[in-house]
C-alpha positions in Angstrom: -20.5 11.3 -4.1 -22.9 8.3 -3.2 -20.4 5.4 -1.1 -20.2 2.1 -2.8 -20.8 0.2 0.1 -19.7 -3.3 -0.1 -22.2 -6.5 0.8 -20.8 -9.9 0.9 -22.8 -11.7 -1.2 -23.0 -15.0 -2.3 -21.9 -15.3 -6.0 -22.7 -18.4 -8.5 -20.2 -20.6 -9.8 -20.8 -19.5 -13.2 -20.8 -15.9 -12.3 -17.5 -16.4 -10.9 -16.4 -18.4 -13.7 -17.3 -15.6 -16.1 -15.7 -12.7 -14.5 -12.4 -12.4 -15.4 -10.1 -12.2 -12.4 -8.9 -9.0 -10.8 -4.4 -8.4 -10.4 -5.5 -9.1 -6.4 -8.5 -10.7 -5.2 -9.5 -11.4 -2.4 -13.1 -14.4 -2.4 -14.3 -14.9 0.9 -11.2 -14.6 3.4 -11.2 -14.6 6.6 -7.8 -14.9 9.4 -8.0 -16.1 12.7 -4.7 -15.1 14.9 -3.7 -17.8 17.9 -5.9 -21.2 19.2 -8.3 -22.2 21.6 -8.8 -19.4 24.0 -6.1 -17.2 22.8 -7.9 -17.4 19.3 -8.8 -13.8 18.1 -10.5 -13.0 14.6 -8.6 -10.7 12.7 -11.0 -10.8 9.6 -14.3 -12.0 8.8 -15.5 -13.3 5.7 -13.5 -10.4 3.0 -13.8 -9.3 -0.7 -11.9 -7.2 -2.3 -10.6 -7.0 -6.0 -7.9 -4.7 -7.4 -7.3 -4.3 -10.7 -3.7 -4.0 -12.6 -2.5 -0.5 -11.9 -4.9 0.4 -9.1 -4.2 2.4 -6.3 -6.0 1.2 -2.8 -6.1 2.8 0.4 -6.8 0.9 3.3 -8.3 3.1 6.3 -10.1 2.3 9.9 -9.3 2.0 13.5 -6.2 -0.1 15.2 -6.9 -3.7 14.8 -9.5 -4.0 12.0 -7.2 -5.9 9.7 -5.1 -3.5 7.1 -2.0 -4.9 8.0 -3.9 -8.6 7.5 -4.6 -7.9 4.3 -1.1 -6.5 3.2 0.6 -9.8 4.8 -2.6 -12.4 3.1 -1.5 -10.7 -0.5 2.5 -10.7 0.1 2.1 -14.3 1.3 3.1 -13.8 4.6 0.5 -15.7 6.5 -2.2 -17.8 5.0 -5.8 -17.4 5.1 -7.5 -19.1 7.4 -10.8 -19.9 4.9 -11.0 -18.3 1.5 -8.7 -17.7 -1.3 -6.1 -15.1 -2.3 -5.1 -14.6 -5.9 -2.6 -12.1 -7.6 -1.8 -11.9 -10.8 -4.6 -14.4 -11.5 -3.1 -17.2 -9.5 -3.5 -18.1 -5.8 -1.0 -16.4 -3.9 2.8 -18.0 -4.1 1.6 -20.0 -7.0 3.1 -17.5 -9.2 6.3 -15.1 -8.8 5.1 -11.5 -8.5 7.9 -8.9 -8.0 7.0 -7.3 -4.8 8.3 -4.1 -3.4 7.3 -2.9 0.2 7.9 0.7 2.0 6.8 0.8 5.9 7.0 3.6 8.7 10.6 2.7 9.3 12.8 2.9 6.0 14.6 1.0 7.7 18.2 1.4 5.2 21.3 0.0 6.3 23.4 2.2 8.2 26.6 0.4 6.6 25.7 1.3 3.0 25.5 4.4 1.2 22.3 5.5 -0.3 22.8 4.0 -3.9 23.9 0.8 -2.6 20.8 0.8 -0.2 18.7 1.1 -3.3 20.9 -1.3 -5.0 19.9 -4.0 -3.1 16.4 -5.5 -4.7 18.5 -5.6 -8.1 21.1 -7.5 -6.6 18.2 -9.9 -5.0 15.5 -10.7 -6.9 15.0 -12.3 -10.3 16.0 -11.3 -13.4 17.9 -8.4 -12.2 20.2 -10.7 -10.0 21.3 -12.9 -12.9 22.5 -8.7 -14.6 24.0 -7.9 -11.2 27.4 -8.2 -11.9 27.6 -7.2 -15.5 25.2 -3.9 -14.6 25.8 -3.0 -11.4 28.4 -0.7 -12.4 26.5 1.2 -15.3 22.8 0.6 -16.1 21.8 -0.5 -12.6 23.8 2.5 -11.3 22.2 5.0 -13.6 18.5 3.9 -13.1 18.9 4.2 -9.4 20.6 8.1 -10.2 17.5 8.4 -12.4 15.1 7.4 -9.5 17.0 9.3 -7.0 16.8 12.6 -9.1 13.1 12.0 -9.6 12.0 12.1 -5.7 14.5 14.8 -5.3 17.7 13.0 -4.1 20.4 14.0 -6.7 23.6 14.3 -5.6 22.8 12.3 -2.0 23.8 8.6 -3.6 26.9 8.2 -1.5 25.7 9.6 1.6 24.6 7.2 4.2 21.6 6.9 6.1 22.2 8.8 8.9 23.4 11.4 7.3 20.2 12.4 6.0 16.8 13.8 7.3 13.7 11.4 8.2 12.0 12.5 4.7 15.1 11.6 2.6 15.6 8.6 4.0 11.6 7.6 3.4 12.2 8.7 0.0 15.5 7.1 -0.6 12.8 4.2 0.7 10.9 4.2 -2.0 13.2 4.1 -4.5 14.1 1.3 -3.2 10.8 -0.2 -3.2 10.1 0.6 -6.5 14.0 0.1 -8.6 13.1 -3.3 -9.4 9.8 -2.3 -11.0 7.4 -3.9 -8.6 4.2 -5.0 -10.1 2.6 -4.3 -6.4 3.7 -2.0 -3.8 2.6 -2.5 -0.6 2.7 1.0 1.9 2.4 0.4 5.5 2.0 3.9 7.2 5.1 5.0 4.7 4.7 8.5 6.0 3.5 8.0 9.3 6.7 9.0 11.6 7.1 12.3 9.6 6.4 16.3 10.3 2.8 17.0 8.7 4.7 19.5 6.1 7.3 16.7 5.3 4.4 14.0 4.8 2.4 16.2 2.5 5.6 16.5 0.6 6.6 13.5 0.1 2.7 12.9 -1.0 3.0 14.4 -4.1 6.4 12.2 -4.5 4.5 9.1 -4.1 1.9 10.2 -6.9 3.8 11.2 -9.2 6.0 8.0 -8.6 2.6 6.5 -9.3 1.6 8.4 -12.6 4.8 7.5 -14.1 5.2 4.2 -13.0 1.7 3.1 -12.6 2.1 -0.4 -10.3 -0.5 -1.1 -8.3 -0.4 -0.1 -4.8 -2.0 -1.1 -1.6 -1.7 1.6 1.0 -2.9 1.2 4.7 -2.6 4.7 6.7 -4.9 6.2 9.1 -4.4 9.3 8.1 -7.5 10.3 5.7 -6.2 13.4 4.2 -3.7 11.1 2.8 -5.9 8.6 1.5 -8.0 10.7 -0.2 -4.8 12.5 -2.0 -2.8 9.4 -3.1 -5.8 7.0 -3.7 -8.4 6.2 -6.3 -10.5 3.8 -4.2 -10.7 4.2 0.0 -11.8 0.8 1.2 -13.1 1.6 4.9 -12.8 -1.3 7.7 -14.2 -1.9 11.2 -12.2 -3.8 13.6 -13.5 -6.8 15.9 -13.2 -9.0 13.8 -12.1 -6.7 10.7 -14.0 -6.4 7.4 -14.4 -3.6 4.8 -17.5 -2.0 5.4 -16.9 0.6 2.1 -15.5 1.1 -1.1 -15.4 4.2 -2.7 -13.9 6.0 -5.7 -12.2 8.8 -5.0 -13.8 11.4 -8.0 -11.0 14.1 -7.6 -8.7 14.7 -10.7 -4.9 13.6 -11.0 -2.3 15.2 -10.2 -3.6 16.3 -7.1 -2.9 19.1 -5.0 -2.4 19.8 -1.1 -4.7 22.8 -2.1 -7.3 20.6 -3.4 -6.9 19.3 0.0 -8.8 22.6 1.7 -12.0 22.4 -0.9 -15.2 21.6 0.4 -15.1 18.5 -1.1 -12.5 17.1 -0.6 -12.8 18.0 3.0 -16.8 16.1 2.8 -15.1 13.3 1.6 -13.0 13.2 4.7 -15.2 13.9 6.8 -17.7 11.3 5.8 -14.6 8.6 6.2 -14.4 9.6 9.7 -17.7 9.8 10.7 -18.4 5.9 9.0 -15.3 5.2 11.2 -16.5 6.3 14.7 -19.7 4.8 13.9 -18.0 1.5 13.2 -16.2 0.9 16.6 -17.8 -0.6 19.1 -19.4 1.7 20.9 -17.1 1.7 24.1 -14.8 3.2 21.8 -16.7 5.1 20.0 -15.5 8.5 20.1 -17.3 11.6 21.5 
């Protein structure tokens, strides 16, 4: 597989005029974190398009700027040079239903499972303005539905901590994904868990995907994981962060933790980690 490496390079105004515009984009950003002599660069000059249904991993060392790019497309902090779009518009200029899964599923203990997964549909728009007439019956069988798909049925009033590590990440999910998100954003979703629990919950989280199909920006350092869940592994280098690759991944859907032990997919892994070492600065570099 040859990499697509990506160059930064200038683009005319017409050209850019003539392309249509990606679900995200990202022209030319950069974020700098803290002033004066406290300032640190957290990305340099970025591009990166993803189109409507896509699924992007985000890999590289600590401090190369994944989680900078997850917060510049949610909105959370602003670019400091550059422009962000989704869904064609510069970020916040347009209401995008968001849903967002992180290491921590971070439920509340207080609620029972389906009310934890309840809660997007009772906050954001249109589903809040349904709440109270749905809430008891379609609301309540679409979480059911969604529970029984990533192997929860049954669990809906249990509360958190009366379940495992991987049910509550997958009673996360749900919840992440009830109010049909048009992007998902994954922060290290699986990070926390045993290997065989992670690998499980993998093929959860594609076939989530496959039948869902909203586009997904997933930062993880775990390469095996990137290579199973994504179609395109952008690679990044840290000090100051910038992606340094863009690959398709060429391996069929759905995907298998057996596919995981061919040779290519195991090339394919390899290569990510070798372009990773070689991207630290060389006091880090590994041996």
């Amino acid at each position: 597989m040859t990499p697509a490496t990506v160059l930064d390079l200038p683009m005319s105004p017409q050209a850019a005029l003539s392309r249509p515009r990606a679900f995200v984009e990202l022209e030319r950003v950069t974020h700098t974190y803290g002033r004066g002599e406290r300032q640190v660069q957290a990305l340099m000059e970025t591009n990166l398009r993803i189109e409507e249904g896509d699924f992007i991993a985000l890999v590289g060392p600590s401090g190369c700027g994944k989680s900078t790019i997850l917060k510049l497309v949610t909105g959370l902090i602003n670019a400091s040079s550059g422009y962000v779009y989704v869904a064609g518009r510069e970020v916040g200029a347009e209401p995008v239903r968001v849903g967002m899964a992180f290491q921590n599923p971070t439920l509340l203990p207080w609620l029972t499972l389906l009310e934890n997964v309840m809660l997007p549909l009772k906050i954001v728009p249109p589903f809040r303005q349904e709440y109270r007439a749905k809430r008891k019956s379609e609301f309540r069988d679409r979480i059911e539905a969604l529970l029984s798909q990533v192997g929860l049925a049954g669990f809906s009033n249990k509360y958190p901590w009366q379940l495992s590590g991987g049910m509550m990440q997958r009673a996360s999910l749900c919840r992440a994904l009830i109010h049909e998100p048009q992007l998902l954003m994954l922060d290290e979703p699986f990070g926390a868990l045993d290997q065989f629990t992670r690998e499980e919950l993998w093929g959860v989280m594609q076939e989530l995907w496959m039948t869902r199909k909203p586009t997904v920006l997933l930062v993880t350092h775990d390469l095996k994981e990137a290579a199973y869940l994504a179609n395109r592994i952008c690679v990044m280098q840290a000090r100051p962060g910038r992606i340094i690759d863009d690959s398709a991944v060429p391996f069929p859907r759905p995907r298998t933790i057996v596919m995981s032990y061919y040779p290519d997919f195991t090339a394919l892994t390899q290569r990510l980690r070798e372009m990773i070492v070689h991207a630290q600065p060389a006091k880090e570099a590994a041996p």
